[in-house]
C-alpha positions in Angstrom: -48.4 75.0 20.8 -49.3 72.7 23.4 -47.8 69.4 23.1 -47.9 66.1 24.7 -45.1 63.5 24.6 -46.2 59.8 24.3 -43.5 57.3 24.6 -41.0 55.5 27.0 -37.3 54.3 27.6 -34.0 56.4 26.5 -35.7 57.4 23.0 -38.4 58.9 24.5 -36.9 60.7 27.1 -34.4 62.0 25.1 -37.3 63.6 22.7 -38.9 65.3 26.3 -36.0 66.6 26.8 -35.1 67.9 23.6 -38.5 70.0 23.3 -38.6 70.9 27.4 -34.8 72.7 26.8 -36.0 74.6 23.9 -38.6 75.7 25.4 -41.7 73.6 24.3 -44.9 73.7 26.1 -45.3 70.3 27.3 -48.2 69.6 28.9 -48.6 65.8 29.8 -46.3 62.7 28.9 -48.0 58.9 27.9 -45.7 56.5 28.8 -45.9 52.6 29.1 -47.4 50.5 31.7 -44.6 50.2 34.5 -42.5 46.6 34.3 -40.7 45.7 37.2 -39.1 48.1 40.2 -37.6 50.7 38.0 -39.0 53.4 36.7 -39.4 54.1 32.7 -36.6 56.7 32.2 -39.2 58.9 30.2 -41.6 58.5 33.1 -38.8 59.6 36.1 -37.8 62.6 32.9 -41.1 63.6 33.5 -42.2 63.5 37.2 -38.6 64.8 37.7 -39.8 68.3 35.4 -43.1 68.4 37.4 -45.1 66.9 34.5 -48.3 65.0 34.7 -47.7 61.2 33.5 -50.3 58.8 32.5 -49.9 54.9 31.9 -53.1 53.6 30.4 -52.9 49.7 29.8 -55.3 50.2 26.6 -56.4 53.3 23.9 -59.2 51.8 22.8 -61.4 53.2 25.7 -63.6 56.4 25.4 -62.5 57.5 28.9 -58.8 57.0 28.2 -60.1 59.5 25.1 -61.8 62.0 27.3 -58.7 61.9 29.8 -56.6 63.1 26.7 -59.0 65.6 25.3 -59.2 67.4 28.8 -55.4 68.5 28.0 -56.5 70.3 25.1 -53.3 69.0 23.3 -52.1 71.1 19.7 -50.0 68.0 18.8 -49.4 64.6 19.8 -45.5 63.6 19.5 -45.0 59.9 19.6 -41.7 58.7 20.4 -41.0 54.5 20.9 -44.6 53.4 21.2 -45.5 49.6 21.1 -49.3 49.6 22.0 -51.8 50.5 19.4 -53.4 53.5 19.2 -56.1 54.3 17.2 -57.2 57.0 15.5 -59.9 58.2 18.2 -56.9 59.0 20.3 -54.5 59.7 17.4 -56.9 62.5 16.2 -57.7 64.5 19.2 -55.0 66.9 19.5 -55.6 70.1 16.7 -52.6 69.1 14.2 -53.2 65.3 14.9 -50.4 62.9 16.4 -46.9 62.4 14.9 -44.4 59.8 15.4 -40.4 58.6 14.8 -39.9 55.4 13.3 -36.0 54.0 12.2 -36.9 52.8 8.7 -37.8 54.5 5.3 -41.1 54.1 5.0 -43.1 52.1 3.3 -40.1 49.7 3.8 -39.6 47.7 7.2 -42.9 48.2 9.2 -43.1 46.6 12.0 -41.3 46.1 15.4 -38.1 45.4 14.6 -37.4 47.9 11.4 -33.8 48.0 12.7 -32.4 44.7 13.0 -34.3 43.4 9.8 -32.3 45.7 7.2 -28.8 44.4 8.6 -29.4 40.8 8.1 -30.9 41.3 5.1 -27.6 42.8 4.0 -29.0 46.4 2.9 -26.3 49.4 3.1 -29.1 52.0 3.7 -31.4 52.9 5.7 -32.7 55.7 7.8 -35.9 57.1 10.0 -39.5 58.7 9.1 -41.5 60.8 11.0 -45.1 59.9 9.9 -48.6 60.5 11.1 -50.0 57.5 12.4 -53.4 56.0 11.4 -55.2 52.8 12.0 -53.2 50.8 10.1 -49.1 49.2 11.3 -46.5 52.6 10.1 -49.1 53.1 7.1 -49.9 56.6 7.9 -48.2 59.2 5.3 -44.9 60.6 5.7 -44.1 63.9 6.9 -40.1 63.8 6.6 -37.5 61.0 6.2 -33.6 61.2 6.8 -31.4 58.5 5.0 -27.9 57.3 6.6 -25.4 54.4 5.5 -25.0 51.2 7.3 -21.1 50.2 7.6 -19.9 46.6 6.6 -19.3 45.8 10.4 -22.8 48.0 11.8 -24.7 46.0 14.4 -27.5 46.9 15.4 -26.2 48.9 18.4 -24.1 50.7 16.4 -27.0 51.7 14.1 -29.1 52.8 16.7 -27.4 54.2 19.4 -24.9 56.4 16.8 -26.8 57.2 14.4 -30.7 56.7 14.4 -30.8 57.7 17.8 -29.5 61.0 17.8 -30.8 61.8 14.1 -34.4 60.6 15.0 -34.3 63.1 18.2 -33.4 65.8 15.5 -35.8 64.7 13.3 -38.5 65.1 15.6 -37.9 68.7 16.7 -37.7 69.4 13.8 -41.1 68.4 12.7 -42.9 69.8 15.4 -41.2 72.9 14.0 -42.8 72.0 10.9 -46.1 71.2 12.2 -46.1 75.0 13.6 -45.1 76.4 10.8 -47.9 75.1 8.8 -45.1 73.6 6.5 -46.1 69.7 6.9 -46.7 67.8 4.7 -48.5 64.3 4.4 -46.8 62.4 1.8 -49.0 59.1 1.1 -46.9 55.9 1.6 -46.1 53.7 -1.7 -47.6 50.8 -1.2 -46.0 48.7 -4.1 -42.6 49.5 -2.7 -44.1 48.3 1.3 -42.7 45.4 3.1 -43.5 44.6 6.8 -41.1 42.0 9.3 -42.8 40.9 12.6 -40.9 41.3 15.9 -37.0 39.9 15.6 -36.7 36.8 17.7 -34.3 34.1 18.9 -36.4 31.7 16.8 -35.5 34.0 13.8 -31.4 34.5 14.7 -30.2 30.8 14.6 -26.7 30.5 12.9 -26.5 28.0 9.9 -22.8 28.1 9.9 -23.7 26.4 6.3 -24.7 29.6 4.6 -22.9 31.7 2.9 -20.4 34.1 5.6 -21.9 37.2 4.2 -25.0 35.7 5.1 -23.9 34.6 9.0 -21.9 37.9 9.9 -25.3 40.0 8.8 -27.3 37.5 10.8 -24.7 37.9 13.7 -24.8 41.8 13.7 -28.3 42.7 12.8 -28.8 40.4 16.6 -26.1 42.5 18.1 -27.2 42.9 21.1 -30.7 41.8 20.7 -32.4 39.2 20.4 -28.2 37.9 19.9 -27.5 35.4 17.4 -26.9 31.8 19.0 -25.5 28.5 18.0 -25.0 25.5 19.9 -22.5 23.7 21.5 -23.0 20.2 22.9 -26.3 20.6 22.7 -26.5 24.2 24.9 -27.3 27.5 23.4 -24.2 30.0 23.1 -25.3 33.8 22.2 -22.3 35.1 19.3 -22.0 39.1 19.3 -19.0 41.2 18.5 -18.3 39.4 15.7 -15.7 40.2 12.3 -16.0 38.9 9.3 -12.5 37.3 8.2 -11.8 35.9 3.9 -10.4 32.6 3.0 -9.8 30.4 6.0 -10.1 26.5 6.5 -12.1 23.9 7.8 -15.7 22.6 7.3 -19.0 25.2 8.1 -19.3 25.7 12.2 -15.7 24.3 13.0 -13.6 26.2 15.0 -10.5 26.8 13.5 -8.8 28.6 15.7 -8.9 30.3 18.6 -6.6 33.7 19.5 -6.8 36.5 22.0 -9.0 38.4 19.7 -12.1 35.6 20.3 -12.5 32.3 18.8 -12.6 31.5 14.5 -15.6 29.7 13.3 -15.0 28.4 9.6 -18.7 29.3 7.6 -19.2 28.8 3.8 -16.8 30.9 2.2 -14.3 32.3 5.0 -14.8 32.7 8.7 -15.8 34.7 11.5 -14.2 35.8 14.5 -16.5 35.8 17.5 -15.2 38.2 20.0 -18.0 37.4 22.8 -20.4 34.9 23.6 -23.3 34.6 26.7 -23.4 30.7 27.8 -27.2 29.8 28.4 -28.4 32.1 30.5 -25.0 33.3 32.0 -22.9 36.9 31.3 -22.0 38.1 28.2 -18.3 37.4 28.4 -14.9 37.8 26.0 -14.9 34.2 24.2 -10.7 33.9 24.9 -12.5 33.8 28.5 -15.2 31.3 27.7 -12.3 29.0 26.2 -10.5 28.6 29.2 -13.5 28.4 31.4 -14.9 25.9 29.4 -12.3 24.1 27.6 -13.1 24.5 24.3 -10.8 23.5 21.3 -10.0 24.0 17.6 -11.7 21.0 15.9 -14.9 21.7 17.9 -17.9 21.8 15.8 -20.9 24.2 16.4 -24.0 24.2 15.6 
């Protein structure tokens, strides 16, 4: 079966890899527009194995079609794709395209299906490999893997440990699947659908005013990006590595303390301990290092 890989950064290259070591016939990768001076990790996989590699800015053209139906592809494997693709490219290959996305489908489509599940305070989650259509992760399901988020997950954690590697998995094995004749195309329920747009700093704002359930989920479903800010004296401080801590004093965004572990920020209901912080547009640093850089003091209000 003659497949083509379309995708970019780690994810992508990790799924190349996966199929090129078992022995898959690849025989082109899709990968992103370059950005910048560094090649896409998928892309330098690929040149690096001796594979073709082609960047289109747009799948909406007939040629970019033609280009694609000249590999005479058997299946299309999608892995971390953020332009659209219709179906007139989606269709070519002879089983049609696949492709991983880290939610349970029909819940979370859209862009940032991982971080919107933490700060919404859900303890499960998971990854679908679906077929694509015209529409935003509408296309039916072919299989779905469920895994727990922890109290203290961030998104990082989510990712990299667990929907990572499982989505790699997941992938093989529906091309294995798709071989066999064994996939099927389970139609999405729409009544149980929701869709989030792209998580952004706009969206990750701390109210230290809401509940501390509320702020840690904020805090680690923006760990590391976008990265949950608040201010202080009227500049923008990035929170990550955060804990959630009961009880505690003071009013909502006052720091109550500050110990080698980070600094305590009093919230509505208890208090959390912010273990790093990114100033502006500085590094990401340990906040017991902020502190003495920039002399800040219990009694000092955020937010």
């Amino acid at each position: 079966m003659r497949i083509v890989v379309h995708g970019q950064q780690a994810f992508g290259k990790a799924v190349l890899e996966a199929l090129l070591d078992r022995g898959e016939e690849v025989g082109a990768v899709y990968v992103a527009p370059d950005k910048g001076s560094r090649p896409d990790p998928l892309k330098a996989a690929a040149l690096e194995r001796g594979l073709p590699v082609h960047q289109p800015a747009s799948y909406k053209k007939a040629e970019v079609w033609d280009e694609f139906r000249a590999l005479r592809p058997d299946l299309c494997v999608m892995a971390f794709v953020t332009l659209i693709v219709p179906e007139e490219f989606l269709d070519i290959p002879t089983h049609g395209t696949i492709q991983y996305h880290p939610s349970l489908l029909p819940k979370h489509r859209g862009p940032s299906s991982i971080n919107w599940p933490l700060i919404q305070g859900e303890t499960r989650t998971g990854l679908s490999i679906f077929w694509p259509d015209n529409g935003l992760d509408t296309g039916p399901n072919l299989l779905q893997k469920e895994v727990d988020i922890g109290p203290d997950e961030t998104l990082g954690s989510l990712y990299f440990d667990k929907l990572f590697p499982m989505g790699v998995e997941a992938t093989v094995e529906a091309v294995d699947l798709v071989r066999d004749g064994k996939a099927p195309k389970i139609v999405q329920d729409e009544s149980q659908a929701t869709y989030e747009g792209w998580c952004r700093a706009f969206d990750v704002e701390i109210d230290w005013k809401q509940p501390v359930a509320d702020v840690y989920n904020l805090i680690r479903g923006a760990d590391p990006q976008p990265g949950a800010w608040t201010r202080l004296n009227g500049e923008t401080l990035q929170v990550f590595a955060a804990h959630q801590q009961v009880g505690g004093r003071g009013s909502p965004g006052e720091v109550t303390q500050i110990k080698d572990e980070g600094v305590v920020v009093a919230a509505n209901g208890g208090e959390i301990l912010v273990g790093r912080v990114r100033a502006g547009d500085g590094q990401k640093i340990p906040a017991r290092e902020f502190v003495d850089a920039s002399g800040l003091r219990e009694g000092t209000r955020l937010g």
